[in-house]
ChimeraX commands (.cxc) that place a marker at each C-alpha (Angstrom):
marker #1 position -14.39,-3.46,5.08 radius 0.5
marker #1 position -11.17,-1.93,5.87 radius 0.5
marker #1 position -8.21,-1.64,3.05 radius 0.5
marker #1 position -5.05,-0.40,3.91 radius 0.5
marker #1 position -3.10,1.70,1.24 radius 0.5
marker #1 position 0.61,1.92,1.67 radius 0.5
marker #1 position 3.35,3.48,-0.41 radius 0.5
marker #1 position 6.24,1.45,-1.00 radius 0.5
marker #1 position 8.84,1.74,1.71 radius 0.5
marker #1 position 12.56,3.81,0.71 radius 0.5
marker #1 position 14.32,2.15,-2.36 radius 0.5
marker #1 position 18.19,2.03,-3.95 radius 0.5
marker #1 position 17.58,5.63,-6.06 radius 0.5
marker #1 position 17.23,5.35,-9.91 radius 0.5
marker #1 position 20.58,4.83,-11.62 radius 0.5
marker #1 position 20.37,3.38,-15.37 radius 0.5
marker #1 position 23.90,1.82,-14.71 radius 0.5
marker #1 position 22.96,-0.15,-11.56 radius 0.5
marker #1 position 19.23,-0.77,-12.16 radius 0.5
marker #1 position 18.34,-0.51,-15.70 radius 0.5
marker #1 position 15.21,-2.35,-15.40 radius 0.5
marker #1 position 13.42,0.01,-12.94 radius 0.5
marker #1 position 10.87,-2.80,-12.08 radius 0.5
marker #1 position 13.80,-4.49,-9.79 radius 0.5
marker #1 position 15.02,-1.90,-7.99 radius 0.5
marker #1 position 15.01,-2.89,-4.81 radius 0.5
marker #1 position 14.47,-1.64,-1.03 radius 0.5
marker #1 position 17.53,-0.59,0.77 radius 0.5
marker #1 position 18.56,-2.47,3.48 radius 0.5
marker #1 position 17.81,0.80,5.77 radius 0.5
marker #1 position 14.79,1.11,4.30 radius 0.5
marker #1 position 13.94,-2.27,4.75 radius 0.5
marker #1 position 15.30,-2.08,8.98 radius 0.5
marker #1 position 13.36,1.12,9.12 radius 0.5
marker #1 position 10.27,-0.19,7.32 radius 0.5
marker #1 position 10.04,-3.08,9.74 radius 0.5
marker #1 position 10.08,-1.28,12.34 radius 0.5
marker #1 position 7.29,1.22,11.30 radius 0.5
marker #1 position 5.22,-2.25,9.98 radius 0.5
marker #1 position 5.45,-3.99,13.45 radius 0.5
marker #1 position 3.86,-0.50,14.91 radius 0.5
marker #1 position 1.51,0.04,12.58 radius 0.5
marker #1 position 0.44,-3.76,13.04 radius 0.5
marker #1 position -0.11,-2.88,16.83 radius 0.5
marker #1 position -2.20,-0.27,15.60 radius 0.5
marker #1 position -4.57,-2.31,13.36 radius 0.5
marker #1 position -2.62,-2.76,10.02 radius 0.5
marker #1 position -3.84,-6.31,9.85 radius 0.5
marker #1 position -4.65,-7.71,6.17 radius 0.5
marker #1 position -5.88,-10.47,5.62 radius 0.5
marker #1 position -4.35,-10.34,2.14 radius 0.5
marker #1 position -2.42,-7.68,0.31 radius 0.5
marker #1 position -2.18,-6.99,-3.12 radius 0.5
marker #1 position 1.40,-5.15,-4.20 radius 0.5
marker #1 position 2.62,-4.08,-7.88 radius 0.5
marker #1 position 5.10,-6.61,-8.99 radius 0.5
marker #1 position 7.65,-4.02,-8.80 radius 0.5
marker #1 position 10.37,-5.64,-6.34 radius 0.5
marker #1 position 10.57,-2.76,-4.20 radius 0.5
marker #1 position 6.46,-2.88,-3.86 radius 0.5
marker #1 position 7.13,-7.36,-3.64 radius 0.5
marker #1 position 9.57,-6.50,-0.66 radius 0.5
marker #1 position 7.49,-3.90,1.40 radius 0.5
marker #1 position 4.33,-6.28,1.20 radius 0.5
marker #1 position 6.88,-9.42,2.77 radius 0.5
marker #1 position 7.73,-7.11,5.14 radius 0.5
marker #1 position 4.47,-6.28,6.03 radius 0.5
marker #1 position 3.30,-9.80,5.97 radius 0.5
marker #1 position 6.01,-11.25,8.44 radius 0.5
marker #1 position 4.40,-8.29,10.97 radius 0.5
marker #1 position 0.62,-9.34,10.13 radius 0.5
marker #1 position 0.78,-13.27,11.02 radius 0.5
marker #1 position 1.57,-14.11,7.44 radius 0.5
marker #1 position -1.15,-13.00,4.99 radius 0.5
marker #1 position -1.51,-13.99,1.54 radius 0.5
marker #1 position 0.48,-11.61,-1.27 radius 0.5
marker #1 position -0.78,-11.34,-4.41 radius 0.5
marker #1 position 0.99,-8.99,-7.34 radius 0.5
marker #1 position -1.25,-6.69,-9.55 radius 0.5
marker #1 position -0.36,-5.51,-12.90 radius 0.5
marker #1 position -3.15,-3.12,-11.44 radius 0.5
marker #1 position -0.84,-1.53,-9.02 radius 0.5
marker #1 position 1.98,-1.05,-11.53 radius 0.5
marker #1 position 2.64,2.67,-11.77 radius 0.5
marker #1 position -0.53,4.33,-13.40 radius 0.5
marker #1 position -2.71,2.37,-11.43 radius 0.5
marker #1 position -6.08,0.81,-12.96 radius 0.5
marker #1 position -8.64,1.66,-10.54 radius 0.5
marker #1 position -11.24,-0.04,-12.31 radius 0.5
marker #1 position -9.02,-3.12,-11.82 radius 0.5
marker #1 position -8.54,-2.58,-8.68 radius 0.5
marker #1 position -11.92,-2.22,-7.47 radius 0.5
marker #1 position -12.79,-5.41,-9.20 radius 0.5
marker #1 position -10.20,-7.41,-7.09 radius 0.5
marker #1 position -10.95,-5.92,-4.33 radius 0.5
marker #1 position -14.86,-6.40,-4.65 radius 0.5
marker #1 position -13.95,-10.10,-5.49 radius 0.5
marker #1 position -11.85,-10.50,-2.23 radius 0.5
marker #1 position -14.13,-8.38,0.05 radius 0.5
marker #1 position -16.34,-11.13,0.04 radius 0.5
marker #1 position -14.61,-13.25,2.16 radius 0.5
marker #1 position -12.19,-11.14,3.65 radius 0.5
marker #1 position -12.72,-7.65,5.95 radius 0.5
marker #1 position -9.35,-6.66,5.64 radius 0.5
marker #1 position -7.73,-6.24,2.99 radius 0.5
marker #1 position -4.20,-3.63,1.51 radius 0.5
marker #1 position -2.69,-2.45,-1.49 radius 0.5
marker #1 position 1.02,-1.83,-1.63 radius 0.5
marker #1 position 1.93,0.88,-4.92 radius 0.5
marker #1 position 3.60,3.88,-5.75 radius 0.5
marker #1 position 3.68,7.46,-5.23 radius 0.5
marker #1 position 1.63,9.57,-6.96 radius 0.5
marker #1 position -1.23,6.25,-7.42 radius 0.5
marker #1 position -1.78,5.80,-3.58 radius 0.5
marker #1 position -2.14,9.13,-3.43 radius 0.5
marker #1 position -4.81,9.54,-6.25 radius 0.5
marker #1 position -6.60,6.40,-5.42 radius 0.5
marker #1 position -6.74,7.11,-1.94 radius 0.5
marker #1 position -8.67,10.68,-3.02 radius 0.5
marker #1 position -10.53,8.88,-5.32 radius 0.5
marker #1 position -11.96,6.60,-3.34 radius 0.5
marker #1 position -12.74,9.10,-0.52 radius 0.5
marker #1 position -14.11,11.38,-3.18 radius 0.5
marker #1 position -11.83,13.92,-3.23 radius 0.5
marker #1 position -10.37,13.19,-6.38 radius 0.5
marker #1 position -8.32,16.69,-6.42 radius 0.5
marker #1 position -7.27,16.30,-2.32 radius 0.5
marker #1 position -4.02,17.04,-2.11 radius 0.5
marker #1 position -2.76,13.51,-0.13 radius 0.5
marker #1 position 1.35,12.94,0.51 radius 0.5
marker #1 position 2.02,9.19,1.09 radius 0.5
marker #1 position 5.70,9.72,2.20 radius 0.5
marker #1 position 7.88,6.57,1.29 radius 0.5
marker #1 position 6.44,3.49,3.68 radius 0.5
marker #1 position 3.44,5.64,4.05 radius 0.5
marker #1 position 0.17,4.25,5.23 radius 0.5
marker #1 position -3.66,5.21,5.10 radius 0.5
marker #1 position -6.91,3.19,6.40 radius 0.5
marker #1 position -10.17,3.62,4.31 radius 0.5
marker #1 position -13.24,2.45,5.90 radius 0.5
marker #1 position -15.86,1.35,3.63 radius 0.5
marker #1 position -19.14,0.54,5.39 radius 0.5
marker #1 position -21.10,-0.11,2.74 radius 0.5
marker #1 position -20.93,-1.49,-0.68 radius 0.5
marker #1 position -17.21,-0.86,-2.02 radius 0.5
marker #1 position -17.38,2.47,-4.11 radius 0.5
marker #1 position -15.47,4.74,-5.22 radius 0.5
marker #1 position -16.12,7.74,-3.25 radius 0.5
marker #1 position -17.55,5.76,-0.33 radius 0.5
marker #1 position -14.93,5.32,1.65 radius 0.5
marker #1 position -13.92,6.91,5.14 radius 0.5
marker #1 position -10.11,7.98,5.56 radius 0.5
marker #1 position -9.93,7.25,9.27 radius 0.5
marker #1 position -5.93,7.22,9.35 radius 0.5
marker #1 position -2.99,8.78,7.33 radius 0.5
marker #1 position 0.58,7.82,8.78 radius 0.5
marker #1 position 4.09,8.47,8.05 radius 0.5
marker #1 position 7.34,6.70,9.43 radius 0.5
marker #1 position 8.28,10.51,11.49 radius 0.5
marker #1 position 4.58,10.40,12.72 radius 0.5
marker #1 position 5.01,6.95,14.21 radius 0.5
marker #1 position 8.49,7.36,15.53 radius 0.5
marker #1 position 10.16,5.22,12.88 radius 0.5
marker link #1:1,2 radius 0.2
marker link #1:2,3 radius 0.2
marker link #1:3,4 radius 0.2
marker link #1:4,5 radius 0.2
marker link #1:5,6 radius 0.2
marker link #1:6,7 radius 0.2
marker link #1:7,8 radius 0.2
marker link #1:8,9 radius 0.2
marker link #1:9,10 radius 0.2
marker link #1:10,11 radius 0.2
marker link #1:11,12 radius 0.2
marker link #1:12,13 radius 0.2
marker link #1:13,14 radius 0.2
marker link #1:14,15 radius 0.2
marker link #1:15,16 radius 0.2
marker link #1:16,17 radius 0.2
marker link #1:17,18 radius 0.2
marker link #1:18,19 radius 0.2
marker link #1:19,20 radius 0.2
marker link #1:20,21 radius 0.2
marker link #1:21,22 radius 0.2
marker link #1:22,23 radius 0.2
marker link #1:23,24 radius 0.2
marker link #1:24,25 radius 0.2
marker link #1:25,26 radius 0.2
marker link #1:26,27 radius 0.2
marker link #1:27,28 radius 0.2
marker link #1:28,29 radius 0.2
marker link #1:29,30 radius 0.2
marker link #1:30,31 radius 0.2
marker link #1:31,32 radius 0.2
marker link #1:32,33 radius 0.2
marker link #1:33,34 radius 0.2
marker link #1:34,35 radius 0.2
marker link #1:35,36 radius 0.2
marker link #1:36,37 radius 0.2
marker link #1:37,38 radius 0.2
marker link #1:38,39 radius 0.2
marker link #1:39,40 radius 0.2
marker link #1:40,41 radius 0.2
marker link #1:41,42 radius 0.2
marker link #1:42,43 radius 0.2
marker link #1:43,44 radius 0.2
marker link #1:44,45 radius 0.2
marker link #1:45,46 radius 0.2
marker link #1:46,47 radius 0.2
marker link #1:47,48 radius 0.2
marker link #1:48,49 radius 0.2
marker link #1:49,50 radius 0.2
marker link #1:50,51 radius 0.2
marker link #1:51,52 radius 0.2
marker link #1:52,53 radius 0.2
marker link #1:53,54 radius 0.2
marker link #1:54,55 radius 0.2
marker link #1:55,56 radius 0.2
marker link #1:56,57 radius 0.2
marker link #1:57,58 radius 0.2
marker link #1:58,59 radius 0.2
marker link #1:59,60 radius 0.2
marker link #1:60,61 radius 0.2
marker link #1:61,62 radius 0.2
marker link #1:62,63 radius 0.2
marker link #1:63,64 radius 0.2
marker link #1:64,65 radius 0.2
marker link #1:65,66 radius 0.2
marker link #1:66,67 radius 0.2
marker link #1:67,68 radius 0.2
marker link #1:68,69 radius 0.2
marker link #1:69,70 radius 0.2
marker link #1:70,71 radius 0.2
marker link #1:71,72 radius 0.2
marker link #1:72,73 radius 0.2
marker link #1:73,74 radius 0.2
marker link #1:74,75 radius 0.2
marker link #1:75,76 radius 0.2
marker link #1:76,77 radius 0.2
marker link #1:77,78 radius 0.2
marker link #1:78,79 radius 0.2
marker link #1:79,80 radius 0.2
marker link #1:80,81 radius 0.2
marker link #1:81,82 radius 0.2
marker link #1:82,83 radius 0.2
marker link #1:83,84 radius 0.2
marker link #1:84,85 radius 0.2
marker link #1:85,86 radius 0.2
marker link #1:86,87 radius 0.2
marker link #1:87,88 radius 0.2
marker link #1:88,89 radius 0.2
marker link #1:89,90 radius 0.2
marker link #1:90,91 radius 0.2
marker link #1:91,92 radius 0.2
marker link #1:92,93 radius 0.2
marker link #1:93,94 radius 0.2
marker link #1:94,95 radius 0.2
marker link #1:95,96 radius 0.2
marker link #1:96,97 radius 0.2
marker link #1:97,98 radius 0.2
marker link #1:98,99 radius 0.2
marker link #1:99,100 radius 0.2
marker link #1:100,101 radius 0.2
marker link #1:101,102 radius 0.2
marker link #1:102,103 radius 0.2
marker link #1:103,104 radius 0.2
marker link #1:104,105 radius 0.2
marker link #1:105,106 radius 0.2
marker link #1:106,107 radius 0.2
marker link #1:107,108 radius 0.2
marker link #1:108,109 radius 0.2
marker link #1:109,110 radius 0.2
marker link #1:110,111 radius 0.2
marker link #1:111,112 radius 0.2
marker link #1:112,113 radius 0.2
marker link #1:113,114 radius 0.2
marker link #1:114,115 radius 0.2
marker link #1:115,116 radius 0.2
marker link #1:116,117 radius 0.2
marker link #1:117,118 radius 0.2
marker link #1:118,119 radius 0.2
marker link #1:119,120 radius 0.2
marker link #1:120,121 radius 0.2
marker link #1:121,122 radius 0.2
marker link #1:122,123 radius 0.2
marker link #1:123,124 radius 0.2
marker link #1:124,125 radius 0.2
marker link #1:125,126 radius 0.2
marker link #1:126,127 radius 0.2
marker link #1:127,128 radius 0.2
marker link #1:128,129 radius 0.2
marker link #1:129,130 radius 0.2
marker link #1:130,131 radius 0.2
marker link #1:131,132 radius 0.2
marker link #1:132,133 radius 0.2
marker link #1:133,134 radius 0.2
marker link #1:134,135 radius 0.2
marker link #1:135,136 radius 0.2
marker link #1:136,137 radius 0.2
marker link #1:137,138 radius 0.2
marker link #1:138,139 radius 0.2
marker link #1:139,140 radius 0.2
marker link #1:140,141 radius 0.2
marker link #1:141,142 radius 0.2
marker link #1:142,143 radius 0.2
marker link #1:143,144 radius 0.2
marker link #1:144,145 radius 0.2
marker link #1:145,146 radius 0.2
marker link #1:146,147 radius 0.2
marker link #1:147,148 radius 0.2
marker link #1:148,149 radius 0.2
marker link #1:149,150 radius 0.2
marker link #1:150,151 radius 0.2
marker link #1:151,152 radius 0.2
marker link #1:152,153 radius 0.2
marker link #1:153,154 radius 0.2
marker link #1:154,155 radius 0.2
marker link #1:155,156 radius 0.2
marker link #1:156,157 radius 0.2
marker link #1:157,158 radius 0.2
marker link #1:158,159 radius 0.2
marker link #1:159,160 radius 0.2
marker link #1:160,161 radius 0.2
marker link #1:161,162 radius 0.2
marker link #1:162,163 radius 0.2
view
């Protein structure tokens, strides 16, 4: 099974007076132009879920649509789970659940949780990974979904991919 981990793509920046519910802060429009671009190439490059699960968070809703209208249209489901302070437990459950039927599968979260899960479920809890905004990894798991099994075969940025 493959899951792809991405970091929500660039949002409006934290102001109180604008945005005083942090949860619907939103993408920027550049973010979401430069996001799309970086989504269709990382789409030619295998990103293809077959669902992805995002934090509720609109800026985490709006960078798994993007993704979605790049990847033929999968299923998005939101995750309390993938609210900041991610619940790995949680999300190894889901993901378990889902795996059955589907090979590919992504989370959409925030910075520092991708990061931690991602070393987490390579097994290098204290790796130092940076999931720049609209950041992407691909962990290979070709066994039973562990934490700690899984392969990082790709770590991407936006500069990396020409975005």
């Amino acid at each position: 099974m493959d899951l792809f981990i991405l970091r929500h793509a660039w949002a409006a920046d934290r102001d109180d007076a604008q945005w005083p519910d942090d949860r619907l802060r939103p993408l920027t429009e550049a973010g979401k132009r430069r996001f799309a671009k970086l989504a269709a190439k990382l789409v030619e490059n295998g990103l293809t879920p077959e669902v992805i699960a995002t934090s509720p968070l609109a800026r985490c809703v709006q960078t798994a649509q993007i993704l979605a209208g790049e990847a033929a249209k999968p299923e998005i489901v939101e995750l309390d789970a993938l609210k900041p302070d991610s619940d790995l437990a949680e999300l190894m459950r889901w993901t378990a659940g889902q795996a059955a039927s589907h090979e590919r599968l992504a989370w959409v979260g925030h910075s520092p949780d991708m990061e931690r899960l991602t070393g987490r479920l390579i097994g290098a809890s204290e790796a130092l990974i940076r999931f720049a905004k609209g950041g992407a990894a691909r962990i290979r798991f070709d066994g039973p979904l562990e934490v700690g099994a899984g392969e990082l075969r790709w770590l991407v940025t936006a500069a990396v991919m020409g975005c």
